[in-house]
N, C-alpha and C positions, 0 to 999 in steps of 0.2 A: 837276382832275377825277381826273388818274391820280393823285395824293398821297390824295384823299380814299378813293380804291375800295382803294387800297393800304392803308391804314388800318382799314378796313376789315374785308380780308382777314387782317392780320395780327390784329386780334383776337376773331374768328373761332377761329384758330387757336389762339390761346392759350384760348380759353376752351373747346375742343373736346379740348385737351390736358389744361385744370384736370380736366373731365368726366372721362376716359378715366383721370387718375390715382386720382381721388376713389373712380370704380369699383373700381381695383385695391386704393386703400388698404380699402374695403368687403370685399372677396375676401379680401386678408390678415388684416383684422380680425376675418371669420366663423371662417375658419380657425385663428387662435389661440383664440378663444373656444371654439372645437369641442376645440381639442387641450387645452385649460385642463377645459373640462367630462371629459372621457375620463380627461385624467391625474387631477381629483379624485375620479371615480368607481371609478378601481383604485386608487386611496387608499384608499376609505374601503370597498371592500370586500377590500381585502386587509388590513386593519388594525381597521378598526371591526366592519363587520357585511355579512356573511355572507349567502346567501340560498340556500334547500333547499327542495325540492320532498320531500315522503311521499309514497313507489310503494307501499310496502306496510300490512297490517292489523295491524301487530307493536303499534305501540302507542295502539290504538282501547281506548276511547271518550276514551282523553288527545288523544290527535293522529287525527286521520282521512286517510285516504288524501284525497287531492286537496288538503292542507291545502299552504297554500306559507306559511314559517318564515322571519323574522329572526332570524338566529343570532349573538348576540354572542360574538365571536371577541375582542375588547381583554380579558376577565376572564381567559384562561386563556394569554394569551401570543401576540397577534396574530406572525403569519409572514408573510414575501412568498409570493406564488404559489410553491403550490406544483407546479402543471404548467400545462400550454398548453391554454387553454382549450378547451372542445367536444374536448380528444382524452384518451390514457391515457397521454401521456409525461409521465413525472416531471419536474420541474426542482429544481437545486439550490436551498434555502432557505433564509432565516435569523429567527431566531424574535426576542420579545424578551419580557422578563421577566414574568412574571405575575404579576397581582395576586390571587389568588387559587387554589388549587389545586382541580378536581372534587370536589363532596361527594356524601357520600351522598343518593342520594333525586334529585340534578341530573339533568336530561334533558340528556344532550352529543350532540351531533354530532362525531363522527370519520368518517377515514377508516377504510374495513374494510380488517383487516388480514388475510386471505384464508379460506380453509376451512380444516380443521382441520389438512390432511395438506397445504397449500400454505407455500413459502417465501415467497412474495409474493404479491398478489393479481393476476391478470389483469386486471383492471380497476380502476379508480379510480371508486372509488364512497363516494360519503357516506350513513352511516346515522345512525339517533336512535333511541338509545335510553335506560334509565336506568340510572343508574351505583348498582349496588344495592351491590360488593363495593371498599375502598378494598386500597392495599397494605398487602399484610402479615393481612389481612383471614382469619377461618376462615370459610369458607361450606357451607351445608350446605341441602339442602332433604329433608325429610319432607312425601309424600303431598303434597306443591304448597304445605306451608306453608314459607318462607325464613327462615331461621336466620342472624344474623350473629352472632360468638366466640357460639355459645352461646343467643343471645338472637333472639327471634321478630321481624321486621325491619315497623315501619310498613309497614301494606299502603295504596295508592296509592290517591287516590278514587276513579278509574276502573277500576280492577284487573278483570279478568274472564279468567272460564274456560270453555271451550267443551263441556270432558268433565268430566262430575260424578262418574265415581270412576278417582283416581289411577293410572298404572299402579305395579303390586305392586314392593316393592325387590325386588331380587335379579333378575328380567325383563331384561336388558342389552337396551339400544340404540344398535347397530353404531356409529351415527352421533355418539355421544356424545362430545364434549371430556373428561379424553384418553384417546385408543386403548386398549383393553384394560382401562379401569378398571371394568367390571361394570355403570357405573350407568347410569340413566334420569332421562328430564329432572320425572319427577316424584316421584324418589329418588336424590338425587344426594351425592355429598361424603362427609366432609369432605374442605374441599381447602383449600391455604391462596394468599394469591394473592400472588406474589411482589413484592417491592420491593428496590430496589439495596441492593446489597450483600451480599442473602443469599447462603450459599454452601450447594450445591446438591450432598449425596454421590452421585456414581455409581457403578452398578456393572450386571451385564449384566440385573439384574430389574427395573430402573426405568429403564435410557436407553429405550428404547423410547417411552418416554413426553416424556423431555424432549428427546428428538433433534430435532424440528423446532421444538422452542424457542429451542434454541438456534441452531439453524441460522436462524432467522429475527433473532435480535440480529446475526449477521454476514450477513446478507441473503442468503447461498449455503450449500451443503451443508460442512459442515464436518468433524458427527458421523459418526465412522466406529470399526467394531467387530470385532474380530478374536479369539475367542474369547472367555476374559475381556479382554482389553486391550479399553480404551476410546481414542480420538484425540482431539481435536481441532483440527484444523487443522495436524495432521501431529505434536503433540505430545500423548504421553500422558496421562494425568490421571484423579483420583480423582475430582475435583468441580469444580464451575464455579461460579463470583460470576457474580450478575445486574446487568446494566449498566443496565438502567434501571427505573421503578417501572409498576407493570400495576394495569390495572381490570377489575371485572366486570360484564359488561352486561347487562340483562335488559328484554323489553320488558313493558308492561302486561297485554296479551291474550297469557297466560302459555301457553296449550296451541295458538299461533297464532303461537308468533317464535323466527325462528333467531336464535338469540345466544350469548353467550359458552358456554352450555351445549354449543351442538354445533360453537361453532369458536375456544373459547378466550379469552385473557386480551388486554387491550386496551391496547397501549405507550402511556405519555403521550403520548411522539411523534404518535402519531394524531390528538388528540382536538384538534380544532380551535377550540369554543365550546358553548355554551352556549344551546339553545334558547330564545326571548325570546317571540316571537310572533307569534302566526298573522296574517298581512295580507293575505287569498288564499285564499279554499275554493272548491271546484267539484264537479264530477260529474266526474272523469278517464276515467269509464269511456264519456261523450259525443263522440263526435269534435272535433275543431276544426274538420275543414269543415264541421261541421252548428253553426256557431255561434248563432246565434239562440236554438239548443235548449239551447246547453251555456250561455249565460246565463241562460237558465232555471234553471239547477241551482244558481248560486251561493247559497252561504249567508251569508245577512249576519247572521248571529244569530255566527257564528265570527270575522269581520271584525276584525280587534284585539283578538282574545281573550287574555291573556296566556296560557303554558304553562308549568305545572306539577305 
């Protein structure tokens, strides 16, 4: 009797143990699977594709606010993160080669590279808009029509203007990309838009203008000025080479978007991808607690729209 109760007991035991491991080997198996799902998701968005919310009307009726964007980030040179998610710290990166370089006419998503008279942006922010000016590019606009070398530049199907006569040239607007140039965003240029290697003469009637240019290729103040003598970075000089190649951005609803017009030329370095399409529109302007309602607003005629 005690051998059989014994017996018993002992596999009891064992088979209370199988359980209790079987649970654990479950626990460890969720667990990889969770950390396999996570690591392929920062894979495939730090390398493939991208995803952006539109806060603002810059480029309506192409893109709409509340539109949420697949951004392909592999054509232009996917990067690891480049900061810590949900905050504004930077992280170091490393990019890798591109198949393709921003063309004309592209809707890219970059990082903004700050306001006109900033070295760096306060914030880390992604916009979209269209890359209207390449390097090296002459750009000019008359009366709100866009000029590139010379030539009148495909207008966008959605293009639109919200004031029907131009402000007059000669009118300056304080706010204009860069400082002191006279012009308005609906009389602007010629300007030409730099790419590596050009070299750049100064002297005391135009640093003014390329001072936070440069000061933004070395990320800190550099340009400094002492009568005629020019600095930089503690050594004198007549002219400065450009380190690396810049875009011009311009959005759709042209008399409705800050862009490069009133905060400048846009570093390769920024530009992260290439807007693909819309998988996500709403009413942004419905709350989230009141969701019932904000489903109401989705629009499924945008749902998988491509953008371009």
């Amino acid at each position: 009797m005690f051998n059989t109760e014994d017996r018993k007991q002992k596999k009891l035991q064992k088979e209370k143990e199988k359980t209790n491991r079987t649970q654990a080997q479950k626990s460890i198996d969720f667990v990889k699977n969770l950390l396999f799902a996570l690591i392929a998701a920062l894979l495939i968005k730090s390398f493939l594709i991208e995803t952006s919310r539109v806060p603002t009307g810059s480029m309506e009726q192409t893109i709409m606010v509340g539109d949420f964007l697949f951004v392909n980030k592999f054509i232009y040179g996917s990067s690891s993160p480049r900061s810590i998610p949900f905050t504004s710290i930077s992280l170091p990166y490393f990019q890798l080669p591109a198949i393709s370089e921003p063309e004309r006419g592209d809707i890219v998503v970059f990082e903004f590279p700050g306001y006109r008279d900033d070295i760096i942006s306060e914030t880390l922010d992604n916009y979209v808009k269209r890359c209207v000016g390449l390097p090296g590019d002459k750009i000019k606009i008359v009366d709100k029509v866009l000029y590139i070398n010379g030539v009148e530049l495909e207008r966008p199907p959605h293009i639109q203007y919200n004031m029907s006569h131009p402000m007059p040239a000669g009118v300056p607007n304080s706010r204009i990309f860069p400082r002191n140039s006279g012009w308005n965003e609906d009389n602007y240029g010629e300007l030409v838009i730099p790419k590596a290697g050009d070299v750049i003469e100064l002297n005391k009637n135009n640093v003014v203008q390329w001072k936070t240019f440069i000061d933004r290729e070395y990320a800190r103040r550099v340009v400094k000025t002492k009568g005629d003598i020019i600095t930089i970075d503690g050594k004198e000089v007549t002219s400065y080479t450009i380190k690396e190649d810049y875009f011009f951005m311009m959005g759709d609803n042209r008399d409705n978007s800050l862009d490069s017009r009133f905060w400048g030329f846009v570093p390769r370095s920024k530009i992260m991808g290439e807007a693909l399409m819309i998988y996500w529109s709403w009413n942004p302007n419905i709350p989230f607690s009141n969701l019932f309602k904000l489903l109401g607003t989705v629009r499924l005629n945008r749902i998988a729209k491509l953008v371009h």
